[in-house]
Structures are given as structure tokens and as C-alpha cells.
Backbone as CSV, one residue per row, in Angstrom:
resi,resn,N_x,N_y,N_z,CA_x,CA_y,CA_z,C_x,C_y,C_z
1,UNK,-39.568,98.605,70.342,-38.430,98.987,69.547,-38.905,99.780,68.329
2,UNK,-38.285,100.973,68.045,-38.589,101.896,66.602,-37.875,101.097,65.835
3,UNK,-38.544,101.131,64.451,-37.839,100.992,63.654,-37.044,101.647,62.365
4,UNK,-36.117,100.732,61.761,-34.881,101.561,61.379,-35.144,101.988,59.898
5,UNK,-34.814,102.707,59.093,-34.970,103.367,57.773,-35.683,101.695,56.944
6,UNK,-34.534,100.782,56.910,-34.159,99.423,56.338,-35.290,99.113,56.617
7,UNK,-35.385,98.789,58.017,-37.246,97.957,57.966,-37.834,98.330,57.729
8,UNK,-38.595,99.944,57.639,-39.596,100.138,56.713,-39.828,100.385,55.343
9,UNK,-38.844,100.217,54.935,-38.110,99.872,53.460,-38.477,98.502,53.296
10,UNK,-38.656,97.720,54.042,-38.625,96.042,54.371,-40.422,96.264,53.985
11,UNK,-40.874,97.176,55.151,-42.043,96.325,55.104,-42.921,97.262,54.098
12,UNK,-42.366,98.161,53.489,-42.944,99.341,52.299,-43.052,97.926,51.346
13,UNK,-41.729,97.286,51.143,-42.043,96.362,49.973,-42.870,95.271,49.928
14,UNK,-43.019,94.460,51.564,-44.150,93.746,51.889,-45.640,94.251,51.674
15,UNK,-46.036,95.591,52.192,-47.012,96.015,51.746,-47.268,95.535,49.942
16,UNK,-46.410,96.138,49.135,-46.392,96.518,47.892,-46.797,95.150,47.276
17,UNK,-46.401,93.956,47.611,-46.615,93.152,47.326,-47.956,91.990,48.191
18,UNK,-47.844,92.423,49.229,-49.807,92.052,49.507,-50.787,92.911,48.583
19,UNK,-50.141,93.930,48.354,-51.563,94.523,47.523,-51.333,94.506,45.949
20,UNK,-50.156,93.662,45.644,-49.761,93.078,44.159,-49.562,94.442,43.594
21,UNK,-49.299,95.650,44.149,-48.858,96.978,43.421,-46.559,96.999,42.493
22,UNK,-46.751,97.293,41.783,-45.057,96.999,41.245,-45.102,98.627,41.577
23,UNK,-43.479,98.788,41.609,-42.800,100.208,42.276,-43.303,101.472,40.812
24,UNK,-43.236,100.912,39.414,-43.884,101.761,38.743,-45.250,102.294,38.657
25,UNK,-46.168,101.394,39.106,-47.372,102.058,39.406,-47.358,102.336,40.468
26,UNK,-46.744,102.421,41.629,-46.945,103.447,43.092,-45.874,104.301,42.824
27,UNK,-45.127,104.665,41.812,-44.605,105.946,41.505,-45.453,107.121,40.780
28,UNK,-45.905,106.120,39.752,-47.086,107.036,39.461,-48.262,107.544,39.698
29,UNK,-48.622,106.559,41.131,-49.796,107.018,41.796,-49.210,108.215,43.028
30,UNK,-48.115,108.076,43.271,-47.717,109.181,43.922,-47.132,110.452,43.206
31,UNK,-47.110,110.354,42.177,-46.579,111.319,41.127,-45.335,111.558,41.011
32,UNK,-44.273,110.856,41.412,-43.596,110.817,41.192,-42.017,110.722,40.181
33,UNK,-41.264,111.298,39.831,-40.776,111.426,38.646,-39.761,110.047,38.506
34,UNK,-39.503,109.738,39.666,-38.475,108.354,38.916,-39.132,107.226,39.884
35,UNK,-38.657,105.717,39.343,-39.281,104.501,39.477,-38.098,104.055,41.206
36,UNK,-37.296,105.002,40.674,-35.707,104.806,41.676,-36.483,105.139,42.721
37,UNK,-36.963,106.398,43.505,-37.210,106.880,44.264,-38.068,105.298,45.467
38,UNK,-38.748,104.600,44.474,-39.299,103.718,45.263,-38.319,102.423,45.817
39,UNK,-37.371,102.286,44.831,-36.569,101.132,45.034,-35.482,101.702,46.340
40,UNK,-35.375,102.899,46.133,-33.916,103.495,47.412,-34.789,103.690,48.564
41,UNK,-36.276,103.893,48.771,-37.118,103.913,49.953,-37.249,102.123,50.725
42,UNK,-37.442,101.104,49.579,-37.576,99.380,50.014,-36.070,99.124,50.502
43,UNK,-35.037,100.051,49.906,-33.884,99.005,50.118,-33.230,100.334,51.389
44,UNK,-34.280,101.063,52.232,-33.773,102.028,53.106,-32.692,103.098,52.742
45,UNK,-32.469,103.261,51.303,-30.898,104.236,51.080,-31.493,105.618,51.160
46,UNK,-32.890,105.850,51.304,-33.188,107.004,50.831,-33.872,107.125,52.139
47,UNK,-34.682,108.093,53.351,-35.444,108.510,54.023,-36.760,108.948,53.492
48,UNK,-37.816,108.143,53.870,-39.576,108.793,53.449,-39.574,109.832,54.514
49,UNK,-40.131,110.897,54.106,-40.810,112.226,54.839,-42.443,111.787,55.525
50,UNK,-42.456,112.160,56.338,-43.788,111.960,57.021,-44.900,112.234,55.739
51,UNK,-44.954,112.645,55.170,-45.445,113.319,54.041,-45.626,112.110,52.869
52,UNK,-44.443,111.760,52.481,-44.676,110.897,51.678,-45.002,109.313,52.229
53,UNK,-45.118,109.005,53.888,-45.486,108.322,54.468,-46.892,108.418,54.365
54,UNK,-47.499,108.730,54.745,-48.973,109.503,54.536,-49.705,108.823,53.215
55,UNK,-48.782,109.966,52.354,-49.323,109.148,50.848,-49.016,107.447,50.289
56,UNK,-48.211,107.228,51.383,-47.805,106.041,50.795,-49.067,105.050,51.255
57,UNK,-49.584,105.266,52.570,-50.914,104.452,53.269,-52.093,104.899,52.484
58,UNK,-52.266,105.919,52.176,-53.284,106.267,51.586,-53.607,105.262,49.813
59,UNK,-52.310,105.457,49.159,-52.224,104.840,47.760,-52.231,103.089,48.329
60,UNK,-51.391,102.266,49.729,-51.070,101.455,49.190,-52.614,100.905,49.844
61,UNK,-53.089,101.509,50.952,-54.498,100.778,51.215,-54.157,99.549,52.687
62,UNK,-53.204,99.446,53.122,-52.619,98.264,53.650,-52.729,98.061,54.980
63,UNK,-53.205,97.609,56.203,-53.280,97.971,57.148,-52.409,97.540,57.870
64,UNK,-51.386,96.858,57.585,-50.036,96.441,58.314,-49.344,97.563,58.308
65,UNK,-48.969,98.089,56.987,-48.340,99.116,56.921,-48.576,100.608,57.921
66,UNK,-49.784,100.756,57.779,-50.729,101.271,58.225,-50.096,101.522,59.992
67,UNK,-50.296,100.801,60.594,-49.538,100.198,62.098,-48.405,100.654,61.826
68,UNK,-47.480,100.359,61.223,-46.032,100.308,60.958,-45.815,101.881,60.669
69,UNK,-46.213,102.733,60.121,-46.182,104.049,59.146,-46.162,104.621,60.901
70,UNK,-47.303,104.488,61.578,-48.380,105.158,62.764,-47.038,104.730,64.099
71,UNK,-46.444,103.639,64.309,-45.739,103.454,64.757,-43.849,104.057,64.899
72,UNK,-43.490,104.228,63.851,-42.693,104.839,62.895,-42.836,106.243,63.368
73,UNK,-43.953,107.247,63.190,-43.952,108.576,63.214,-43.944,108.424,64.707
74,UNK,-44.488,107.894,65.882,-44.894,108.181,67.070,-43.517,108.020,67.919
75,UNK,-43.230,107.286,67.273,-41.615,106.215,68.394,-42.072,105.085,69.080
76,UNK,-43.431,104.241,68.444,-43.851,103.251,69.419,-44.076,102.035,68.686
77,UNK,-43.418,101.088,69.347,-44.103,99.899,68.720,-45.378,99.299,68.794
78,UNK,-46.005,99.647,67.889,-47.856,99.075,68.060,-48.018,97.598,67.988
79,UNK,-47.148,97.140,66.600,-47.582,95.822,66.676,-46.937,94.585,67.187
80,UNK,-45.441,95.218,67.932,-44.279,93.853,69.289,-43.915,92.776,67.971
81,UNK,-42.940,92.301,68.518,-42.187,91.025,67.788,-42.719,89.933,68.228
82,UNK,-43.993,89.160,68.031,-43.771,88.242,68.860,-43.961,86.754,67.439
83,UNK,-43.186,85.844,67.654,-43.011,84.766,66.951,-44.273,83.796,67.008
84,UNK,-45.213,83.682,68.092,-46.040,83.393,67.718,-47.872,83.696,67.803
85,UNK,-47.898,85.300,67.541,-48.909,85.911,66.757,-49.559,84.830,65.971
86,UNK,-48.893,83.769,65.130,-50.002,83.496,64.039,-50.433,82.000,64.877
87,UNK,-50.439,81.784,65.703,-50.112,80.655,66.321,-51.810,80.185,67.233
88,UNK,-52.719,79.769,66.481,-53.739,80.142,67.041,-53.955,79.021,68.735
89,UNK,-53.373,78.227,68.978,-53.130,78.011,70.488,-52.362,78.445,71.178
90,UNK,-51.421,79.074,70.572,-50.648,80.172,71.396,-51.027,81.201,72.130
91,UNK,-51.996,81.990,71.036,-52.834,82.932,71.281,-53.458,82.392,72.715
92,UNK,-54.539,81.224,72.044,-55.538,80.833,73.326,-55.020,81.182,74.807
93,UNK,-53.406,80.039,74.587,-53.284,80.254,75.950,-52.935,81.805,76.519
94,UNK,-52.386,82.409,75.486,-51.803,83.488,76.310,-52.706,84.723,76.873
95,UNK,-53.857,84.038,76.093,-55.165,85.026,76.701,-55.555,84.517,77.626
96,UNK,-55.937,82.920,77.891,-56.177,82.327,79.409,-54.938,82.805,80.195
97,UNK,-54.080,82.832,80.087,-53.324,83.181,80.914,-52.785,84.952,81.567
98,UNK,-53.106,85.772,80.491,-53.281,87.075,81.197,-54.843,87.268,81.683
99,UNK,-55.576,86.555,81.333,-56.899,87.072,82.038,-57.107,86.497,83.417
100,UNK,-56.552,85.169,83.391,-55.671,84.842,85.028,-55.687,85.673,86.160
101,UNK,-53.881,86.462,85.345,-52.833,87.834,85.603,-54.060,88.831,86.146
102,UNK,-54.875,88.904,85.335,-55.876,90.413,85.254,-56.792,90.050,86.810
103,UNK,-57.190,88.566,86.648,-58.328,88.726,87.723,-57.454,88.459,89.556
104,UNK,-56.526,88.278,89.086,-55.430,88.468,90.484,-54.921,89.895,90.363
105,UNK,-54.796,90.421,89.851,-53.812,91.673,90.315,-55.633,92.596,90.574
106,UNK,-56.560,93.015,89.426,-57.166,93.520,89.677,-58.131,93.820,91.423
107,UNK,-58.096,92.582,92.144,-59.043,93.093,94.010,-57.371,93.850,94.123
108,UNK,-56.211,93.744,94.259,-55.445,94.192,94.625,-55.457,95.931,94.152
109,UNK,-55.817,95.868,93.016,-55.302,97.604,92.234,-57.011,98.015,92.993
110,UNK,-57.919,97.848,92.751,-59.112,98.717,93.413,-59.107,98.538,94.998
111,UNK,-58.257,97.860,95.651,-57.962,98.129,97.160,-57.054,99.248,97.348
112,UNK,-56.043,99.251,96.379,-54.857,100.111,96.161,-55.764,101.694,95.957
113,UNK,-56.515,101.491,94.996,-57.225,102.846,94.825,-57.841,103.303,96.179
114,UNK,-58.756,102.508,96.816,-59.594,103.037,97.995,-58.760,103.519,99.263
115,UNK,-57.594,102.537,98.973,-56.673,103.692,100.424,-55.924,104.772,99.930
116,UNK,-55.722,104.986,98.552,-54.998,106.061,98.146,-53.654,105.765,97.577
117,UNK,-53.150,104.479,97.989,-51.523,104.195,97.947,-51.580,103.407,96.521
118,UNK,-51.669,104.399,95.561,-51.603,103.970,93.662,-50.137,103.723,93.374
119,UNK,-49.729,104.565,94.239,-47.907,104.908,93.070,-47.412,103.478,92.341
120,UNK,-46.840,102.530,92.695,-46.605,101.657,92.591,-47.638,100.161,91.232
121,UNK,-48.540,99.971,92.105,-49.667,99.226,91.478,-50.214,99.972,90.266
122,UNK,-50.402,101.263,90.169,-51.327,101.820,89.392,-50.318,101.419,87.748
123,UNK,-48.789,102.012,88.419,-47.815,101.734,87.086,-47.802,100.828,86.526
124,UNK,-47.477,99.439,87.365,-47.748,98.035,86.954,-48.637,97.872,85.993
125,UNK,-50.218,98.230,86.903,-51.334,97.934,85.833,-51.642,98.587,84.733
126,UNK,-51.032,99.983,84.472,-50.855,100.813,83.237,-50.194,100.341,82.168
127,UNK,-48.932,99.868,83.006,-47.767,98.580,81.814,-49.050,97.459,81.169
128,UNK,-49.249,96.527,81.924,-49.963,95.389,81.538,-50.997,95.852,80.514
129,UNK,-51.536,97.121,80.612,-53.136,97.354,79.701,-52.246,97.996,78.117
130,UNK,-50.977,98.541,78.636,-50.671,99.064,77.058,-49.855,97.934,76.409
131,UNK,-49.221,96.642,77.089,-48.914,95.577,76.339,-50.630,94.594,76.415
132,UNK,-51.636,94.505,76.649,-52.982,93.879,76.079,-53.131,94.491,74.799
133,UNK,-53.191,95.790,74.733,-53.562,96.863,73.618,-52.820,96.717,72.839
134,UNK,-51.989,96.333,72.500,-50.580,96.370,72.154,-50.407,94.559,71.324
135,UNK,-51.174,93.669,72.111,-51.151,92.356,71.450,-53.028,92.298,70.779
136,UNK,-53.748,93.077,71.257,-55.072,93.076,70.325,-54.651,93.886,69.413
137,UNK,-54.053,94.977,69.012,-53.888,95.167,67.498,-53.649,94.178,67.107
138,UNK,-52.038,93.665,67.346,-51.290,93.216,67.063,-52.224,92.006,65.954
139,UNK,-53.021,91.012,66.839,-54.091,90.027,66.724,-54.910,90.717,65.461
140,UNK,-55.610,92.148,65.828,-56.143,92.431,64.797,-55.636,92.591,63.208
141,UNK,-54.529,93.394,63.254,-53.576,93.409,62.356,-53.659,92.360,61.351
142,UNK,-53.774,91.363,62.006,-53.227,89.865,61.438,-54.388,89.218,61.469
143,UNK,-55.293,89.441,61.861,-56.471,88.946,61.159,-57.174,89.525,59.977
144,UNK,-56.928,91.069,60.142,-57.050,91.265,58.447,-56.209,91.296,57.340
145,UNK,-55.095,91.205,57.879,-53.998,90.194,56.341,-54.223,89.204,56.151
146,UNK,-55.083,88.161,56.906,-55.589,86.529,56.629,-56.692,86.860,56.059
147,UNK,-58.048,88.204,56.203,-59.060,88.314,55.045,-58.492,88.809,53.987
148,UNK,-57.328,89.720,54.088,-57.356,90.900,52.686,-56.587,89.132,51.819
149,UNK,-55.393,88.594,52.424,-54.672,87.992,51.413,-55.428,86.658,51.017
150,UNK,-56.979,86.494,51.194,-57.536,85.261,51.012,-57.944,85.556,49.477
């Protein structure tokens, strides 16, 4: 799911506040002439320009944001909704359990390759590797907001 003006207004201000920055000093680190400009970007009334997206990762340093900004410009969700990301047996299992997924489907997809007949299987397994990729950011993400906010 992309997200909407509001949420990254949402998470502009989450950033702002993991890195303990107030809207007057990231106005003035962006050079900016009013303190407003930052408050109508957190509360979504205003649209950031790719441009001032840019500068905004660069000044705020943040790597959530970071994901979110990169996600935002592309149309992709990098880092998924999932409720329990912070959940460290959650995690466990859900990695025992796609690596499971992986070692069953995989004799199937390199049989699939050697006779030629991909169409089908190849898609499947293309899905599955960009939602893995897709929950190791995700994982990563969130393991460095547990070093940066220690």
C-alpha cells in the first residue's frame, strides 16, 4: 500500500522526534522561511516535493524515514504493515516457517526450470523473494531504531 500525504506527515514527525530535532531547527536546517511550512507537511495539509523529500533524509539522518521517503517516491511498500515485526518469536517462527515454504517449493521451481515450463512457478517464486526482501528490511529497519533509540 502507498502512502497518503497524512502518513508521511505522520511519520516526518516520528522521524523528528527519534532524532529529538523540533520543527524550528529543521526549518532552519532546510532554509527555510517559516516554522509553518513544517507543521502543514506533519499534519499532511501541505505536499513535500521530491526535492524537499531528499533534503528532509539527508538533514533528519533517520533510517525509517529513509524506507518510507524511498517507498513514497517509487509506489512501493518497502517496509509492509505487519503487527508483529517487533515480536521477537514471531519473527523466529515466521522464518522457520518460510524457510520450510522455500525448501518445498524450491526441487519443484529448478525442475520447472530444466523442462522449460517457468510461466506459472517462476511468478509464484518471484512473489515469495520480493515479500522475504520486503520483511528483511523491514527486520532491518527495526533493528536499527532499537540501536539508534538506545
Amino acid at each position: 500500500m502507498v502512502i497518503s500525504q497524512e502518513q508521511l506527515g505522520e511519520e516526518l514527525s516520528r522521524a523528528m522526534e527519534r532524532q529529538s530535532i523540533i520543527a524550528k531547527e529543521l526549518a532552519f536546517k532546510l532554509r527555510l522561511k517559516s516554522v509553518s511550512t513544517i507543521s502543514m507537511w506533519t499534519r499532511g495539509e501541505r505536499p513535500i516535493t521530491e526535492n524537499r523529500l531528499r533534503d528532509l533524509c539527508d538533514v533528519l539522518g533517520d533510517w525509517r524515514f529513509k524506507f518510507i521517503v524511498a517507498g513514497y517516491i517509487a509506489g512501493v511498500d518497502f517496509l509492509g504493515d505487519n503487527e508483529y515485526q517487533n515480536n521477537v518469536l514471531a519473527q523466529h517462527n515466521r522464518v522457520i516457517k518460510e524457510e520450510s515454504e522455500r525448501k518445498e517449493i524450491d526441487p519443484i521451481y529448478y525442475d520447472a526450470i530444466s523442462r522449460g515450463a517457468t510461466s506459472d512457478i517462476i511468478g509464484k517464486h518471484s512473489k515469495e523473494s520480493f515479500e522475504e526482501i520486503q520483511a528483511e528490511i523491514s527486520e532491518w529497519v527495526a533493528g536499527r531504531e532499537q540501536i539508534i533509540c538506545r
